[in-house]
C-alpha positions as a Markdown table, in Angstrom:
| # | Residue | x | y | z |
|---|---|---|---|---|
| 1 | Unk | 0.0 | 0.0 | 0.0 |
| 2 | Unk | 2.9 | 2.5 | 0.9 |
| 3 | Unk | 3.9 | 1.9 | -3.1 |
| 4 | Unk | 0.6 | 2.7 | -4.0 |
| 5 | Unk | 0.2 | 5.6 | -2.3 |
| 6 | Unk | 3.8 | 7.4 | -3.4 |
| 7 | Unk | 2.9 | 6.6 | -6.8 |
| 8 | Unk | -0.5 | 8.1 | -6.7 |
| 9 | Unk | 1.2 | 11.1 | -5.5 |
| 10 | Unk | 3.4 | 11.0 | -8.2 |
| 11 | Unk | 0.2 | 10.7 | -11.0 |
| 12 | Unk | -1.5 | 13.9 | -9.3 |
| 13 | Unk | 1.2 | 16.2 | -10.6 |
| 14 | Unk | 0.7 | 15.2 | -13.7 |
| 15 | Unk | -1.3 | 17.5 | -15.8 |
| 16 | Unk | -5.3 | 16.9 | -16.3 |
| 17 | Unk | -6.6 | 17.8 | -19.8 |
| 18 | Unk | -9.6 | 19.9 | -19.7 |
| 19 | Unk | -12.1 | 21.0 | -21.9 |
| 20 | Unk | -12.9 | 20.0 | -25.8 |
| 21 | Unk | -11.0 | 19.5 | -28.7 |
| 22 | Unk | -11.6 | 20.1 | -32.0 |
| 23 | Unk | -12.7 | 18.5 | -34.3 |
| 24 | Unk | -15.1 | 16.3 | -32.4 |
| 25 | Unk | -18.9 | 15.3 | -32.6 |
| 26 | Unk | -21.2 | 16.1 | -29.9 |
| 27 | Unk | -24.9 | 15.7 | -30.4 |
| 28 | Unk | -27.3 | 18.7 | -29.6 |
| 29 | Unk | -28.6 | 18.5 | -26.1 |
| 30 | Unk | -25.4 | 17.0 | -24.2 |
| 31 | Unk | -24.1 | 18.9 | -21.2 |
| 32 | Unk | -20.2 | 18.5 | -21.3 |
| 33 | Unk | -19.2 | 19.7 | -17.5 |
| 34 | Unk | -16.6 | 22.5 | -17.6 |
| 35 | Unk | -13.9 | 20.5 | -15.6 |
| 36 | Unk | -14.7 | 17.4 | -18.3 |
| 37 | Unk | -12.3 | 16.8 | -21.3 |
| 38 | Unk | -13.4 | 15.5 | -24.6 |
| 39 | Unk | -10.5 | 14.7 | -27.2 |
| 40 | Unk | -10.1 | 15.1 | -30.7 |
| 41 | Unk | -12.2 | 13.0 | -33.0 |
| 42 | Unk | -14.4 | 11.5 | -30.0 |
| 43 | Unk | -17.9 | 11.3 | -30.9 |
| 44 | Unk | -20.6 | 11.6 | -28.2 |
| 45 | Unk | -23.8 | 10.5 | -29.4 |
| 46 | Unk | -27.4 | 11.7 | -28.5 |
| 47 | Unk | -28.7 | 11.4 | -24.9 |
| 48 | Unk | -25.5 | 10.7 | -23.5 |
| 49 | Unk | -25.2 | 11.7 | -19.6 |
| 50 | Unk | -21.7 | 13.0 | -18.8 |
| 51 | Unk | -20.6 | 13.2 | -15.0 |
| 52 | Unk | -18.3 | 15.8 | -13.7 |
| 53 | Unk | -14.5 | 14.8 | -14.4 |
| 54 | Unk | -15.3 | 12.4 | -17.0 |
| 55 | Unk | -12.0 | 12.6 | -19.3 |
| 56 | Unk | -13.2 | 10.5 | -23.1 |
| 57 | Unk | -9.9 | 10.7 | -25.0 |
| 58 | Unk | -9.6 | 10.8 | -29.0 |
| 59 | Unk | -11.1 | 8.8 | -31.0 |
| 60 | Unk | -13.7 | 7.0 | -28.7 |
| 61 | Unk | -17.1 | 6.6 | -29.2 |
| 62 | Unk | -19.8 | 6.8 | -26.9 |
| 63 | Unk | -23.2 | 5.7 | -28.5 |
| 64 | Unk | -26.9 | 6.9 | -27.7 |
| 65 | Unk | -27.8 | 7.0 | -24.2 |
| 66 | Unk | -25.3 | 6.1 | -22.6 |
| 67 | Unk | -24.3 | 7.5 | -19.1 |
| 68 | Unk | -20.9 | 7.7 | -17.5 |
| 69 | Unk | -20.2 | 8.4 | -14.1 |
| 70 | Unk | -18.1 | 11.4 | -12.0 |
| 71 | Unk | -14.4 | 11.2 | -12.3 |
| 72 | Unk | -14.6 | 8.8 | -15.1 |
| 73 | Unk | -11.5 | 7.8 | -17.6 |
| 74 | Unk | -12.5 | 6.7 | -21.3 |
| 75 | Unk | -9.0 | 6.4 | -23.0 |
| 76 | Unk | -8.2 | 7.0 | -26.6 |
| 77 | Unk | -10.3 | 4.4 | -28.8 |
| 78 | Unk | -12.4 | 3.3 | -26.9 |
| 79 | Unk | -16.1 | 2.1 | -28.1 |
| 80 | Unk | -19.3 | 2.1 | -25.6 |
| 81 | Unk | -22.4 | 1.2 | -27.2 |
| 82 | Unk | -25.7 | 2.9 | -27.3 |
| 83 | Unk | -27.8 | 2.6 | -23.6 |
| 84 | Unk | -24.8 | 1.1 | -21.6 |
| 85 | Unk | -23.9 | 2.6 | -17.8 |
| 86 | Unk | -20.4 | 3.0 | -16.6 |
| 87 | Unk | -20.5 | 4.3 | -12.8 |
| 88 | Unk | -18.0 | 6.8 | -10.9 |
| 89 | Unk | -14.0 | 6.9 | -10.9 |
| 90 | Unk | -13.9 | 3.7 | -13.9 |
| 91 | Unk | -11.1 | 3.7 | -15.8 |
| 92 | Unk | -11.8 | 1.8 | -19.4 |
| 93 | Unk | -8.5 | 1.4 | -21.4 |
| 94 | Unk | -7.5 | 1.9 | -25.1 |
| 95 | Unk | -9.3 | -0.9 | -27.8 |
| 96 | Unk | -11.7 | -1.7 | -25.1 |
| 97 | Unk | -15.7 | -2.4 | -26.2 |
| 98 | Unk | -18.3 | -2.5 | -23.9 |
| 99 | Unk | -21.8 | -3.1 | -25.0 |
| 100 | Unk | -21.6 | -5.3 | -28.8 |
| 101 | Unk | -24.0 | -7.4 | -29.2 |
| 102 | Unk | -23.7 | -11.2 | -27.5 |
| 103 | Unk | -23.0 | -14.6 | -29.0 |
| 104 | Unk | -26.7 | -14.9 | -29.7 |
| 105 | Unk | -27.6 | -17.5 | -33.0 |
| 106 | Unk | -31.1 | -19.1 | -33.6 |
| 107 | Unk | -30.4 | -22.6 | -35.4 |
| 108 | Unk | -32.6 | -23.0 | -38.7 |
| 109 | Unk | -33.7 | -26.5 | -39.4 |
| 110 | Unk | -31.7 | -25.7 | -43.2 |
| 111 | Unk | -28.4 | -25.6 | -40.5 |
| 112 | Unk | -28.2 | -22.0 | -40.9 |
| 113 | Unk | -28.2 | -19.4 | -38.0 |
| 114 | Unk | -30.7 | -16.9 | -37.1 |
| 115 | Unk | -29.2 | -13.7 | -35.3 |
| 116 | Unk | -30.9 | -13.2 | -31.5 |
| 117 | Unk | -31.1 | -9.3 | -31.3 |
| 118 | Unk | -29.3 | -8.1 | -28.3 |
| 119 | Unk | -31.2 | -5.9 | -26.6 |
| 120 | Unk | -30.3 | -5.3 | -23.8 |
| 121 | Unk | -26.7 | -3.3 | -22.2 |
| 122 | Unk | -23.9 | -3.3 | -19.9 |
| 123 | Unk | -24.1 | -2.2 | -16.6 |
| 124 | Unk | -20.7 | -1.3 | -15.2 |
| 125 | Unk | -20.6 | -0.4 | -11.3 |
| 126 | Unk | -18.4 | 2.2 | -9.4 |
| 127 | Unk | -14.4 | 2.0 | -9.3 |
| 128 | Unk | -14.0 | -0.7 | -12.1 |
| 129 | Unk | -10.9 | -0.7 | -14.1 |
| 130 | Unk | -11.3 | -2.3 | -17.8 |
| 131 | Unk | -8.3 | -3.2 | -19.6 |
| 132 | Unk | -7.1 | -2.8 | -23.2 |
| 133 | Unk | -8.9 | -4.7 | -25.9 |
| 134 | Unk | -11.1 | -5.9 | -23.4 |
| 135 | Unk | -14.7 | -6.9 | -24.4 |
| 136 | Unk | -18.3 | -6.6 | -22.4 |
| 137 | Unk | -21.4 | -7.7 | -24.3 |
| 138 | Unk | -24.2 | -6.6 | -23.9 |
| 139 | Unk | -27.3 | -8.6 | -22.9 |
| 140 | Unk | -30.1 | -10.7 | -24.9 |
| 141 | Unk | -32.6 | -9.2 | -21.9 |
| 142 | Unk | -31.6 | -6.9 | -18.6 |
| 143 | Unk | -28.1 | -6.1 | -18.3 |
| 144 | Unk | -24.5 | -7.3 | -18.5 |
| 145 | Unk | -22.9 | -6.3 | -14.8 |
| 146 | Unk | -19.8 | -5.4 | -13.6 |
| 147 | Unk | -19.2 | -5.3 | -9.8 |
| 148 | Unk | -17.8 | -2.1 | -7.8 |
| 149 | Unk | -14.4 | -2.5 | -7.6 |
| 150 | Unk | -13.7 | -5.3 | -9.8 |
| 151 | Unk | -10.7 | -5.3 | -12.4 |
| 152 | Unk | -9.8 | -6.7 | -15.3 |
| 153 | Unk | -7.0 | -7.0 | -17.2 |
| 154 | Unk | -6.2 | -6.4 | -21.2 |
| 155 | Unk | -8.2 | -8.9 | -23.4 |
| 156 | Unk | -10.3 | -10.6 | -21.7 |
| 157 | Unk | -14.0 | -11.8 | -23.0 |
| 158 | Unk | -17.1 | -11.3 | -20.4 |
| 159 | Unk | -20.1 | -12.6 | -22.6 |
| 160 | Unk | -24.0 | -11.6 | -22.6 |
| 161 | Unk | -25.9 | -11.8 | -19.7 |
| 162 | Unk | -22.5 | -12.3 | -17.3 |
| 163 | Unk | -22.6 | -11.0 | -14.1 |
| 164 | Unk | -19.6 | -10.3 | -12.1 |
| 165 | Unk | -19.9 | -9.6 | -8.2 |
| 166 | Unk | -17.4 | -6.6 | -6.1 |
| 167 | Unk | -13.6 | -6.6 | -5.5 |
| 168 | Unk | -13.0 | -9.6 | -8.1 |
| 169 | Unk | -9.5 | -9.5 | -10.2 |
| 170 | Unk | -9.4 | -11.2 | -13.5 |
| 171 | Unk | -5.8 | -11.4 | -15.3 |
| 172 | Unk | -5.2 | -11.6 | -19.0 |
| 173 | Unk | -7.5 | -13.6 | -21.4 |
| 174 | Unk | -9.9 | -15.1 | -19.0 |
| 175 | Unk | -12.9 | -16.0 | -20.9 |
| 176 | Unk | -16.4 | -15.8 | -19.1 |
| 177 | Unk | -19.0 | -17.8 | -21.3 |
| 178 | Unk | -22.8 | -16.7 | -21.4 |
| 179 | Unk | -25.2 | -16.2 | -18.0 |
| 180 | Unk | -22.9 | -17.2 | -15.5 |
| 181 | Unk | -22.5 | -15.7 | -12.6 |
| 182 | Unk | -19.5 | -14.6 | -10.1 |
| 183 | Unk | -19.7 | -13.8 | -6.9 |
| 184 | Unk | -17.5 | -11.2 | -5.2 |
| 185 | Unk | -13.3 | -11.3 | -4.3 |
| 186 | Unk | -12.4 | -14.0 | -6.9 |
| 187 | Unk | -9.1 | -13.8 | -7.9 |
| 188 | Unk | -8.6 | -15.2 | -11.4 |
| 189 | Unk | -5.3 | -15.9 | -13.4 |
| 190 | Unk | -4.8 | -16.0 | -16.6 |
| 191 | Unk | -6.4 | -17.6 | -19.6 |
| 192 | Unk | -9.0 | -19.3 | -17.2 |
| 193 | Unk | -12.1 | -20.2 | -18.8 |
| 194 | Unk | -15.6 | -20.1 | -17.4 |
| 195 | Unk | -18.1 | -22.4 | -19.1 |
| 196 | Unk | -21.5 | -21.1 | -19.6 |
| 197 | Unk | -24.5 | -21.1 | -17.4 |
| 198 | Unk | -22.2 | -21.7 | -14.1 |
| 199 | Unk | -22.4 | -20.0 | -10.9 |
| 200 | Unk | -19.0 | -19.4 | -8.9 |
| 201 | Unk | -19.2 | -17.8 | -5.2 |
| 202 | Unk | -16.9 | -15.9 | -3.3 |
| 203 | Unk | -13.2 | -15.6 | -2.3 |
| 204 | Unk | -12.1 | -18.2 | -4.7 |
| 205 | Unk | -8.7 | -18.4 | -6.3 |
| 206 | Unk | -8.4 | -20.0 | -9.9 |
| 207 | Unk | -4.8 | -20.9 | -11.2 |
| 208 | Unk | -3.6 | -20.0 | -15.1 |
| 209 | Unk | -5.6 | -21.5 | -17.5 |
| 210 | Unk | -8.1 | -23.7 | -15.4 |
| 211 | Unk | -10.6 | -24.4 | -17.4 |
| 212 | Unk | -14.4 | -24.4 | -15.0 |
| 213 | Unk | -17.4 | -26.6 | -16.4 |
| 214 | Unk | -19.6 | -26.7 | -13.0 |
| 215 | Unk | -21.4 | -24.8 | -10.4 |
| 216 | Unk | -17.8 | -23.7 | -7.8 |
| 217 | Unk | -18.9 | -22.6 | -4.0 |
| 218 | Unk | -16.8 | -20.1 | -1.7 |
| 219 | Unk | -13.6 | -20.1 | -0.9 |
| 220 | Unk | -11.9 | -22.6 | -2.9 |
| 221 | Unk | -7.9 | -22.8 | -4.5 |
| 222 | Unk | -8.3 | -24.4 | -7.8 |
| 223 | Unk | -6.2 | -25.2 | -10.9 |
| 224 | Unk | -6.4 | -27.7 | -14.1 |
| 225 | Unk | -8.7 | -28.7 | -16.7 |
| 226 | Unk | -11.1 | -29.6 | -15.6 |
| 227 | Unk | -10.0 | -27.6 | -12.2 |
| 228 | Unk | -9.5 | -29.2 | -9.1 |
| 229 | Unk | -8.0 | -28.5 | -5.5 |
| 230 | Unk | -4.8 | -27.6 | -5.5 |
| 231 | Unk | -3.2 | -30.1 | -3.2 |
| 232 | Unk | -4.8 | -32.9 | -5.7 |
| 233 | Unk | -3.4 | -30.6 | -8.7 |
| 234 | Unk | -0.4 | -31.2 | -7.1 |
| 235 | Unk | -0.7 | -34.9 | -6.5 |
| 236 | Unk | -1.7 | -35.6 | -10.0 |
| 237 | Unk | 1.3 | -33.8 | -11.7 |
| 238 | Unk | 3.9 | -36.3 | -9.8 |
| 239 | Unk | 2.1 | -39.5 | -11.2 |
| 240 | Unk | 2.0 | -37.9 | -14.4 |
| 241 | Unk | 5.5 | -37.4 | -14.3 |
| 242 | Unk | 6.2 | -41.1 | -13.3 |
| 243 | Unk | 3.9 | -42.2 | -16.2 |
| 244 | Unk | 6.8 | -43.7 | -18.4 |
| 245 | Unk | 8.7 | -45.4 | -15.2 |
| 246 | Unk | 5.4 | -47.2 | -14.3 |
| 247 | Unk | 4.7 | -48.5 | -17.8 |
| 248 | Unk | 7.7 | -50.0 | -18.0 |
| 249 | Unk | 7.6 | -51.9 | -14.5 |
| 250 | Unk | 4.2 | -53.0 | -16.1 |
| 251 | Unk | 5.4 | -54.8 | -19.2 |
């Protein structure tokens, strides 16, 4: 925490852009506080609902209806779609897309797909830090949420109709398939993958790349696919090792 806090100190003396830049788009009707900055080629769309602070940096778009909270960070390329929330002090990186439509296909008895509208949107909470090239879908119905607090890490996928409880941490490339919900203080490395459907409680730590087909309750260490304790994890990767010298004592 002491690290934390010098280098905060250190980011405060660093210069806040304020105000707009030109050229830019900003539909009739929205407010742009006078403490806000809007960058160069951002395009605010119609409805949109800017907080105080909120910094959108070039080139991002923020679609119809869309509200983002106080003290707010929308870095440079960013792409929120039309009706989506993003609460107070979020930080949303560069590449990041929150609010494209979700995975949603109809099958056709000719084995073609029919595309499921997406109508509903993404519901981000307070303090929630989004990384680069990270995506949100938006939901079939109701929303896509995003827990106070959480954070997540460059590239990872959170499908339609996800929810995702307070104070979890997801690393790089954790995948997060359709409707399943997560509880709150998960910590998640990376590449772990989240099978659709699921529900996952609290305080649970998953290692790199586990891969997590069923229901998980709270406070549980698990790694491998499919995931299992740790300590049996552990177990498991010495017989595997001693594969070869007990196939040959077999012969």
């Amino acid at each position: 925490m002491a690290l934390a806090d010098l280098m905060n100190a250190m980011e405060s003396t660093r210069p806040r852009p304020q105000g707009i830049e030109q050229p830019c788009f900003i539909a009739e009707g929205v407010v742009v506080p006078d403490d806000a900055y809007i960058g160069a080629f951002a395009y605010i769309g119609k409805g949109v609902h800017l907080g105080k602070g909120v910094k959108v940096y070039p080139q991002s778009y923020i679609g119809e209806n869309v509200t983002i909270g106080d003290g707010s960070v929308i870095r440079a390329g960013v792409r929120i779609y039309q009706d989506c929330v993003i609460g107070k002090e979020c930080i949303i990186h560069s590449g990041a897309v929150i609010g494209a439509d979700g995975f949603g296909f109809a099958p056709r008895l000719d084995g073609t797909y029919e595309k499921i509208p997406q109508i509903g949107n993404v519901v981000i909470d307070d303090d929630v830090e989004i990384g680069a090239n990270t995506t949100v879908d938006r939901a079939t119905f109701g929303s896509t949420r995003i827990g106070k607090g959480t954070k997540l890490d460059n590239l990872i996928q959170v499908a339609h109709n996800v929810e995702i409880g307070t104070g979890n941490v997801f690393a790089a490339q954790v995948g997060v398939a359709g409707s399943t919900k997560i509880g709150d203080f998960n910590q998640v490395g990376g590449q772990v993958g989240f099978a659709g459907h699921i529900h996952v409680g609290n305080m649970n730590q998953f290692g790199a790349q586990s891969g997590i087909p069923n229901n998980v309750g709270d406070g549980n260490r698990l790694i491998g696919y499919p995931a299992v304790g740790l300590r049996q994890f552990a177990k498991t990767q010495v017989y595997l090792k001693r594969l070869g010298e007990l196939f040959e004592n077999t012969k």
